[in-house]
C-alpha positions as CSV (number, residue, x, y, z in Angstrom):
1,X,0.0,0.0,0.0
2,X,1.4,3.7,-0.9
3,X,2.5,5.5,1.9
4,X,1.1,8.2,0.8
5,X,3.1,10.4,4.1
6,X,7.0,9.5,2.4
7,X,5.5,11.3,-0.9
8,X,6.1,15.4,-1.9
9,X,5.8,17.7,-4.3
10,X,9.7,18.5,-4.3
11,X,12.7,16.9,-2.4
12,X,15.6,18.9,-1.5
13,X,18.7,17.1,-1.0
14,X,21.1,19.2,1.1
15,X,20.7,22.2,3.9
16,X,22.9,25.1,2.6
17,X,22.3,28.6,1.3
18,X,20.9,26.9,-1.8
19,X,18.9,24.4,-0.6
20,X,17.2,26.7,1.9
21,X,16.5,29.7,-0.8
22,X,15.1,26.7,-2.7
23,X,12.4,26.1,-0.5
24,X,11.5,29.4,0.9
25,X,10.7,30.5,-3.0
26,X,8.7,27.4,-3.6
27,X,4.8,28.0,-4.1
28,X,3.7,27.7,0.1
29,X,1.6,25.1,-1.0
30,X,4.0,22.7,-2.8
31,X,5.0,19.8,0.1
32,X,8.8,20.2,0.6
33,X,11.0,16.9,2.3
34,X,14.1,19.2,3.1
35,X,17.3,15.8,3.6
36,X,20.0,17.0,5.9
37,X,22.7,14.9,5.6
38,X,24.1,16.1,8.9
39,X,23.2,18.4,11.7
40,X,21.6,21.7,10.4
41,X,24.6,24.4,10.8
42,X,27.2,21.9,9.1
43,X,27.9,22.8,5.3
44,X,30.2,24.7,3.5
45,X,28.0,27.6,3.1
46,X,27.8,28.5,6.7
47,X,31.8,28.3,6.6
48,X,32.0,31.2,4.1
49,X,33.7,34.0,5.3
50,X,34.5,37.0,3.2
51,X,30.7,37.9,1.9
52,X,28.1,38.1,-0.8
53,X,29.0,40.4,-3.8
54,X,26.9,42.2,-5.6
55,X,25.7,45.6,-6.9
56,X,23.0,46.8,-4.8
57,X,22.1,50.6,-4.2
58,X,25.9,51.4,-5.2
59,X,26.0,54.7,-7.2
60,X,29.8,54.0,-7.9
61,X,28.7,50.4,-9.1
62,X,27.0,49.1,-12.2
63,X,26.5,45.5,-13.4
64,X,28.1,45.5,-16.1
65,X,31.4,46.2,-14.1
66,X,30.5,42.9,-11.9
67,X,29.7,41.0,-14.4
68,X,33.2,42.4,-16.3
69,X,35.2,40.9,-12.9
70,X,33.5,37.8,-13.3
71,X,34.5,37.4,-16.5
72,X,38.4,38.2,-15.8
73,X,38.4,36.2,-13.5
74,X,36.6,33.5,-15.2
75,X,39.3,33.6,-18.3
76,X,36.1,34.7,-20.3
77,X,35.2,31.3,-20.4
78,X,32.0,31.8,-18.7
79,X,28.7,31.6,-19.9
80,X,27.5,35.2,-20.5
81,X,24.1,34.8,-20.2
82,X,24.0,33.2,-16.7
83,X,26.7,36.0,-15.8
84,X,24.1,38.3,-16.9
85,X,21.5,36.4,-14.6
86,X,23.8,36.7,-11.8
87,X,24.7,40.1,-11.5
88,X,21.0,41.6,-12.7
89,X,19.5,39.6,-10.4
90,X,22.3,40.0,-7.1
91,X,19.9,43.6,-5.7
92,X,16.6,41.5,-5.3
93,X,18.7,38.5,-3.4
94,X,20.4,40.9,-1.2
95,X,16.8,42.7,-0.5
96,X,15.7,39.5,0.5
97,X,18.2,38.4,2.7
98,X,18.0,41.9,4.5
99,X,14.5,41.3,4.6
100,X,15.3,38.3,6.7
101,X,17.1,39.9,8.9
102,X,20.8,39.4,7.5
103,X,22.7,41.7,9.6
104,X,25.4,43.0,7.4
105,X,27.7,45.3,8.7
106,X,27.3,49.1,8.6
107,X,29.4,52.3,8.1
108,X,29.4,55.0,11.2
109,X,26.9,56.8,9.3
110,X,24.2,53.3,9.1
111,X,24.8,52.4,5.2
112,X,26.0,49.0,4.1
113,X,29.4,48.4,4.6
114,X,30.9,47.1,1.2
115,X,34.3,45.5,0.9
116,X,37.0,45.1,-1.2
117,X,38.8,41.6,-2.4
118,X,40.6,40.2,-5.4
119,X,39.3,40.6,-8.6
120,X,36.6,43.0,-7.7
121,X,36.9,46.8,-9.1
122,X,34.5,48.1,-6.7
123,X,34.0,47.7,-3.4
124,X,30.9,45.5,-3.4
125,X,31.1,43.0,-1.0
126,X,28.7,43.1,2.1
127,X,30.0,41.1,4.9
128,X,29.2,40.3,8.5
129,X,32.1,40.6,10.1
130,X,33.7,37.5,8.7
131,X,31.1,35.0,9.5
132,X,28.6,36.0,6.4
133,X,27.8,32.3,5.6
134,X,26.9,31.4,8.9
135,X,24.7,35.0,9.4
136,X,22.8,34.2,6.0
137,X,22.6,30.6,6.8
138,X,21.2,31.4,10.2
139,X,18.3,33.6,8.7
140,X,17.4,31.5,5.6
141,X,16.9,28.4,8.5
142,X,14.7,30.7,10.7
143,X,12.8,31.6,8.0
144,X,12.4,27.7,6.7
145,X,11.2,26.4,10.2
146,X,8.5,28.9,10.1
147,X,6.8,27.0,7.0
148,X,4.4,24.3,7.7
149,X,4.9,23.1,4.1
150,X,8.5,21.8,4.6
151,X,9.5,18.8,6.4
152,X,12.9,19.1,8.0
153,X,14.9,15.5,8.1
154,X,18.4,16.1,9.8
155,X,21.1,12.9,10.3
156,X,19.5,12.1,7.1
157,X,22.2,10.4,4.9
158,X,20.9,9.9,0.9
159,X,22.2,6.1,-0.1
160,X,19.9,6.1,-3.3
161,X,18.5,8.4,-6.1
162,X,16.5,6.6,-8.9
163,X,14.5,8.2,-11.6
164,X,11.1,6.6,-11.8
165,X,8.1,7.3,-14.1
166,X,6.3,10.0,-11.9
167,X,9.4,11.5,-10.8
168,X,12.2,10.8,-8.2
169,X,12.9,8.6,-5.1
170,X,15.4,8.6,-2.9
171,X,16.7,5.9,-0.4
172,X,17.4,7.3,3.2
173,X,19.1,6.2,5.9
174,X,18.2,8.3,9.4
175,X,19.3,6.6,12.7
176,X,20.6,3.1,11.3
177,X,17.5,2.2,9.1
178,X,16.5,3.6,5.7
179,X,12.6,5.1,4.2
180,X,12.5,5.3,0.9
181,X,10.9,9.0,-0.1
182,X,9.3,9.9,-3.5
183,X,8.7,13.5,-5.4
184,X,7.4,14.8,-8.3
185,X,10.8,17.4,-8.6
186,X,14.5,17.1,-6.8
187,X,16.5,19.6,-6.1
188,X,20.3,18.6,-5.8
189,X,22.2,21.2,-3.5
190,X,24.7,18.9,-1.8
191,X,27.4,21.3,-2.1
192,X,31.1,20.3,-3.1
193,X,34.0,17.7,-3.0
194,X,36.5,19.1,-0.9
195,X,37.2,15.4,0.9
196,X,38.5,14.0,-2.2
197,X,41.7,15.6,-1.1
198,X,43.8,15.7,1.6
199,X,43.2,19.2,2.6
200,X,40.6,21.1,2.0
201,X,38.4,24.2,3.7
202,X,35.6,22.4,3.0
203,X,33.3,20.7,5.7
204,X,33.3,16.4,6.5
205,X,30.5,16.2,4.4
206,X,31.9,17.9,1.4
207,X,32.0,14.7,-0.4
208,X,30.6,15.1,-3.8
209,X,27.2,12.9,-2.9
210,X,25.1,14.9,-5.5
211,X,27.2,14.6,-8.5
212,X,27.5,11.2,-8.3
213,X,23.9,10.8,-7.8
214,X,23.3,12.4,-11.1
215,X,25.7,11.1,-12.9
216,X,24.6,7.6,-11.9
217,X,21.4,8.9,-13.3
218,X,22.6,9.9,-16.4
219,X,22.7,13.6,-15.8
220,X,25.3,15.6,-17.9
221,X,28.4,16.4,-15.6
222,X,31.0,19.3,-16.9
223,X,33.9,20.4,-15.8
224,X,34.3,19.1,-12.7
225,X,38.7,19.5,-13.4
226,X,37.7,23.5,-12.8
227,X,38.7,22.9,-9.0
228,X,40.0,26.4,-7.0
229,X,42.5,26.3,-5.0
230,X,42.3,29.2,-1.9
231,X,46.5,30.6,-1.9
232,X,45.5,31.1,2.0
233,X,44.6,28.1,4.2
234,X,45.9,28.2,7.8
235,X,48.8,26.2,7.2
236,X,48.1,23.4,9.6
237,X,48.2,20.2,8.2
238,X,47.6,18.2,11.3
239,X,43.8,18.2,10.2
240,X,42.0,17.6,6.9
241,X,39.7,20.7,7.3
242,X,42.2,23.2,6.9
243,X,41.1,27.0,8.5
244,X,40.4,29.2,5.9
245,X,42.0,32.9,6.0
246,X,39.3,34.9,3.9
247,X,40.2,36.8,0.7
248,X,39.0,39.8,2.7
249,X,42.4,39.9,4.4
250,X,44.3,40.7,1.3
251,X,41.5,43.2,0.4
252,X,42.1,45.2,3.6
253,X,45.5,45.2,2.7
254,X,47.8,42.1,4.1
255,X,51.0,40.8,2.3
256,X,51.9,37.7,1.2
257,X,55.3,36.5,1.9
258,X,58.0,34.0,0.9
259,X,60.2,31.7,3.2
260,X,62.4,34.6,3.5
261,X,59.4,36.9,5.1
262,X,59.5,38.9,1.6
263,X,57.2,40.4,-0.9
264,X,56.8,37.7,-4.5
265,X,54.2,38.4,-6.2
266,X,55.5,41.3,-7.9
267,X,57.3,38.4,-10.0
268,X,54.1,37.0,-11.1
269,X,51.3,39.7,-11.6
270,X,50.8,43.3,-11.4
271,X,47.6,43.0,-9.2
272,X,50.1,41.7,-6.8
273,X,47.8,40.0,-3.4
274,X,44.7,41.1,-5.3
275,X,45.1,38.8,-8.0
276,X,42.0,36.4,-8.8
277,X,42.3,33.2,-6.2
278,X,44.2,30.4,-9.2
279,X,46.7,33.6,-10.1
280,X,47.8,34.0,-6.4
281,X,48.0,29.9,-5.8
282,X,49.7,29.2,-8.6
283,X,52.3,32.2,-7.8
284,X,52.5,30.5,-4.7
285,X,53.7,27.1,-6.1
286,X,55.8,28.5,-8.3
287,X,57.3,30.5,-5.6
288,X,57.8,27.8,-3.6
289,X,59.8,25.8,-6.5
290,X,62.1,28.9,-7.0
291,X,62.8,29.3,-3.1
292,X,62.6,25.1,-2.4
293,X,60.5,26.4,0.7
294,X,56.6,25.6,1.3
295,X,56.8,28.4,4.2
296,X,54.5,31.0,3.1
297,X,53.3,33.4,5.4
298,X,49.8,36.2,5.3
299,X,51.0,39.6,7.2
300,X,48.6,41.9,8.3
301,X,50.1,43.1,11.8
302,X,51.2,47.0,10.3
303,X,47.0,47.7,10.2
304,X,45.5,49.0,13.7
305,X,45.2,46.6,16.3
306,X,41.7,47.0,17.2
307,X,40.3,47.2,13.3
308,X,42.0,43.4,12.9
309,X,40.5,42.7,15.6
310,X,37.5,44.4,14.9
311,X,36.8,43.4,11.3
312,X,38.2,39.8,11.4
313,X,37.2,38.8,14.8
314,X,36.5,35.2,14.3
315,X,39.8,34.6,12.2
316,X,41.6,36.7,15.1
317,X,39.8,33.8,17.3
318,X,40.9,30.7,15.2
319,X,44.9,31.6,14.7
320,X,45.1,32.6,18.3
321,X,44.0,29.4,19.0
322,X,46.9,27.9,17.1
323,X,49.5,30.1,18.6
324,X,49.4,33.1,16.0
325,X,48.7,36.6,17.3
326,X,47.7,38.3,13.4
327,X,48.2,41.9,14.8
328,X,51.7,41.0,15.4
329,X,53.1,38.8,13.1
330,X,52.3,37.0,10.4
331,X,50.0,33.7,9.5
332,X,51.6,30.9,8.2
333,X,49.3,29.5,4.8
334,X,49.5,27.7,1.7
335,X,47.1,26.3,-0.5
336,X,44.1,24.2,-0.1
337,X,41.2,22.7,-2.0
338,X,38.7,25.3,-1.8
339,X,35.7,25.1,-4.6
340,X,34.5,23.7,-7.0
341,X,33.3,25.9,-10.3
342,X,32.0,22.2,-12.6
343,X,29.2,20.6,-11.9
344,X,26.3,19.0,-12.6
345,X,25.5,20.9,-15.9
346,X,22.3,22.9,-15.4
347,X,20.5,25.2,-17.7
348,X,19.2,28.9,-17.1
349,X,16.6,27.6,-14.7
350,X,19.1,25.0,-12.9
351,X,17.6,22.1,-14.6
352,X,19.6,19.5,-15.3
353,X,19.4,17.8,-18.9
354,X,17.5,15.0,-16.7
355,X,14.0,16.6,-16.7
356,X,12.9,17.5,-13.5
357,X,16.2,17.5,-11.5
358,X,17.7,20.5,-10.8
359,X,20.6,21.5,-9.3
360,X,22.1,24.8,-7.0
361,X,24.9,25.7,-5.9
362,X,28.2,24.5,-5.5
363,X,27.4,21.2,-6.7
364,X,25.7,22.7,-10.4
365,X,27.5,23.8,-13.3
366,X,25.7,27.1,-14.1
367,X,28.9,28.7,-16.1
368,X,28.7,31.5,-13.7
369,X,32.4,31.1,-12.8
370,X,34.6,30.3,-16.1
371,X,37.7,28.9,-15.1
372,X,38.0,30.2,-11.9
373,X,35.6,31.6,-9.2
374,X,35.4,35.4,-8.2
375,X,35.7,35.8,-4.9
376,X,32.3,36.2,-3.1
377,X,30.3,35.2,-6.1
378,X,29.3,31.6,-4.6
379,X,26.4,32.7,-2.2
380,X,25.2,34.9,-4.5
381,X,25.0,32.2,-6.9
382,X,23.6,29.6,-4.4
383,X,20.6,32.5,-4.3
384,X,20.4,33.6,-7.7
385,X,19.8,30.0,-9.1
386,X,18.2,27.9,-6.5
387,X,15.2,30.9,-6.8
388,X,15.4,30.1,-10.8
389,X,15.1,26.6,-10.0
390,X,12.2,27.4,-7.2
391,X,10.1,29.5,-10.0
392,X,10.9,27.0,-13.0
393,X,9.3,24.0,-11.0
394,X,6.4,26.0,-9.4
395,X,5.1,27.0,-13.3
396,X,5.0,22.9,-13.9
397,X,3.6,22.1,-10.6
398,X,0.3,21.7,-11.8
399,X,0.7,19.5,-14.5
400,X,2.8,16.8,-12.0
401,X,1.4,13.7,-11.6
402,X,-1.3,12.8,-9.3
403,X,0.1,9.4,-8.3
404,X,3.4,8.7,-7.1
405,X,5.2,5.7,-8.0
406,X,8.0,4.6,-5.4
407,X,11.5,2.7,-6.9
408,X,12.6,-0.4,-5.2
409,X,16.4,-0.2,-3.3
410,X,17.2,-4.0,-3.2
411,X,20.2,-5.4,-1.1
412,X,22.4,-8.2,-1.5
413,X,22.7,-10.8,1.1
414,X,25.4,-11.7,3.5
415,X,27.1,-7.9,2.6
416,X,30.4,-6.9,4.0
417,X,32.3,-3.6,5.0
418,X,34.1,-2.0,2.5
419,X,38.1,-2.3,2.7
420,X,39.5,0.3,4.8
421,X,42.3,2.6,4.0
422,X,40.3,3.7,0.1
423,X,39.1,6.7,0.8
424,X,42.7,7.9,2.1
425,X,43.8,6.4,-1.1
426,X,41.4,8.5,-3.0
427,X,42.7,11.4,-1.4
428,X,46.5,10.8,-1.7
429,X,46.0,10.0,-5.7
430,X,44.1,13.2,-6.1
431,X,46.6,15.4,-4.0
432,X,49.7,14.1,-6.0
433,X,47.9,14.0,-9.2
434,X,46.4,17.1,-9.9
435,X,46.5,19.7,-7.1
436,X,47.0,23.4,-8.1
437,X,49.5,22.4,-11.2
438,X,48.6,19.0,-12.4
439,X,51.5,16.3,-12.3
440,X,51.3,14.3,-16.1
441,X,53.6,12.1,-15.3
442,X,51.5,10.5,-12.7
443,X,48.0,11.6,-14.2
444,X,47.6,8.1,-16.5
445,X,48.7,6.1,-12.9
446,X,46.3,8.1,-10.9
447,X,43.3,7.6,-13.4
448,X,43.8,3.7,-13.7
449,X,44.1,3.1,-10.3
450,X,40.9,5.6,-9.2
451,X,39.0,3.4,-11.8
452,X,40.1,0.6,-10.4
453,X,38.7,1.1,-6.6
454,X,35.4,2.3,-8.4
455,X,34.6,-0.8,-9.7
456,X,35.6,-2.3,-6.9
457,X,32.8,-0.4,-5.0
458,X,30.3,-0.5,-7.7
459,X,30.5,-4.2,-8.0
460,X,31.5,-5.9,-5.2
461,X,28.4,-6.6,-2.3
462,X,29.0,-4.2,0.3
463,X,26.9,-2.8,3.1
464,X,25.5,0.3,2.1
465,X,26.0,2.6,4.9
466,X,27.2,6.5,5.0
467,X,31.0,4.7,4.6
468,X,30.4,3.2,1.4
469,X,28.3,6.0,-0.1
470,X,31.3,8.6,0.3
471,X,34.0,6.5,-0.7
472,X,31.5,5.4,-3.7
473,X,31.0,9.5,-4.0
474,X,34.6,10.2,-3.5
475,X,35.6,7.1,-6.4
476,X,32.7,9.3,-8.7
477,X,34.4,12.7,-8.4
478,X,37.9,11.6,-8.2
479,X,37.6,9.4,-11.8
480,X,35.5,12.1,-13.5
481,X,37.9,14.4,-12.5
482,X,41.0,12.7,-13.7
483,X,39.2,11.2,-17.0
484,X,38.4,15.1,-18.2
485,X,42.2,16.2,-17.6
486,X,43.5,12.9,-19.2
């Protein structure tokens, strides 16, 4: 008999920026199962430091200077027309965000506070503090547990995604035993794939879940090789989740600095620490061949005490922690896996070329970014398109399907635990094979040997629990990855 309570209008995989905007601009009567894979605060949007760009009530600003920067930065490889979509449509997300309650931060006189970082020609980014992602996170979940039409699931780990003939159903495991959901529409805004490498910014669950969903479903994937590397992590590698020292450092003015505790990137670009993000990392590399050193250090300590303080109080916080006092001396960083610009490819309205799924966010391929990210442009693109998505699926909402049909999620008997150790091999391959400047030499190694443990996990019988859907996620991203840089 159909259980006619595990069926909805639209299921939202993920609890970000992206998926939350999702729902809160879906029609308030379209029943929304909102899957948190994790607790509710945990994803790499609440992590986001620096801020949100955009022009909004900025009489030094236009658009078509933003969507210029985004473009440079992008290696005018973007896609002009969701550039366009981005940028025109950045004042009404901001608006709506304040309207939540979003407490940017304000000049003396009470305006918006707009900053300055790499890439950017105006000052256009409005910050809180530097905690933005967890301010507009914050709202956009205060606002979501205010409508009766969405159904929050947290601990809620996606094992299964199959396309059926009224729609979508997913397998999910919540507290050891799994309920098999079904929709009419699915949203895909499960973030990035920061855990396929050593070290990344990203948060434990960054493990590419989403894509591999879609791809297992026969959604177009592009670009995923378009990975951005941040030029400055906290350089701690005694942890995989490396600290992240915002861009909004360097826009307020810090150095970068060589083994030597001297000024480089005067050899490498004119823009010097404003750079875009891949200019500045790949400086850095190269830097560190020339000097045989991977000691590279972020100095702010000549500004005013109490404005570093003041302006980056929780990245004051997290070095101090470590032993670093920033108003004093300088930070030691390096490179780190930050973000992902590929995707699952998605159209105008974030529909992916499998009908009905869409995708937002960091997961999606909009073409927003080119080749590399600008700085600050990821929540406003988790907005921009998870509202497209929102308004494309409530104009086909009424002609869904009445009935829902639900797939079947068979197991094998007598299942074991997957082999330990291959998701540490995932992430060794992929941080000697193709971090910052890809290696060639070991490229063709990499790629045979990544295919190797994903058949491994695709065929063999194996429990299917939240270990073997990362490593199987992880497997996905690493040998799509490596197959398009082949």
């Amino acid at each position: 008999m159909e259980n006619m309570e595990n069926n909805f209008d639209v299921i939202i995989a993920g609890c970000g920026a992206a998926g939350l905007y999702g729902a809160i601009n879906l029609p308030s009567d379209c029943r929304i199962l909102l899957l948190c894979k994790q607790e509710l605060t945990l994803c790499n949007s609440a992590l986001a430091q620096g801020g949100i760009a955009g022009v909004y009530k900025s009489p030094e600003d236009s658009i078509e200077l933003h969507e210029h920067d985004t473009m440079v930065a992008g290696g005018f490889t973007n896609n002009p027309e969701t550039v366009h979509i981005l940028t025109t449509h950045a004042a009404h997300e901001i608006q709506a965000i304040l309207d939540f309650g979003v407490d940017f931060d304000r000049t003396p006189d009470g305006e918006l506070h707009r900053t300055l970082e790499g890439g950017h020609s105006r000052h256009r980014i409005f910050h809180h503090k530097d905690a933005t992602g967890a301010e507009i996170l914050d709202k956009l979940l205060k606002k979501v547990k205010t409508l009766p039409n969405v159904t929050i699931l947290e601990h809620a780990m996606m094992t299964g995604m199959q396309k059926t003939d009224t729609g979508f159903s997913v397998n999910v495991m919540q507290g050891g035993s799994c309920t098999v959901y079904s929709s009419h529409f699915m949203i895909l805004a499960t973030g990035g794939i920061g855990r396929v490498y050593r070290f990344t910014t990203n948060s434990k669950i960054a493990t590419g879940d989403g894509i591999a969903f879609a791809y297992e479903n026969g959604a177009e994937i592009r670009n995923l090789h378009l990975i951005q590397f941040h030029p400055t992590a906290f350089n701690d590698h005694h942890t995989r989740e490396c600290f992240l020292i915002s861009e909004a450092v360097r826009g307020e003015g810090a150095y970068l600095l060589n083994c030597n505790k001297e000024r480089f990137m005067d050899r490498y670009d004119e823009r010097l620490e404003l750079a875009p993000r891949d200019v500045v990392s790949h400086a850095i590399i190269l830097e560190s061949r020339r000097t045989h050193s991977d000691n590279f250090y972020l100095d702010i300590s000549y500004k005013d005490s109490e404005f570093i303080k003041n302006r980056f109080p929780m990245i004051y916080e997290k070095v101090l922690e470590q032993g670093y006092d920033m108003t004093k001396e300088p930070i030691p960083i390096f490179p780190c896996q930050h973000y992902l610009m590929g995707g699952i490819q998605v159209d105008d309205n974030s529909e992916t070329t499998v009908p009905n799924l869409y995708a937002a966010g960091e997961c999606s391929h909009t073409g927003v970014h080119g080749n590399n990210r600008l700085a600050s442009n990821s929540l406003l693109e988790a907005l921009v398109f998870s509202r497209q998505a929102a308004l494309d699926i409530a104009k086909k909402l009424p002609d869904a399907p009445k009935t829902f049909t639900a797939a079947e999620f068979p197991t094998k008997p007598n299942p074991q635990k997957i082999p330990k150790g291959l998701r540490t091999e995932i992430r060794q391959i992929m941080q000697d094979n193709y971090f910052v400047i890809p290696n060639k030499e070991k490229l063709p190694e990499g790629f045979r040997r990544i295919t190797e443990i994903r058949d491994q996990l695709l065929n063999g019988n194996y429990i299917v629990d939240a270990d073997y859907v990362e490593a199987k996620s992880l497997a996905t991203v690493a040998y799509i990855i490596l197959k398009e840089v082949l």
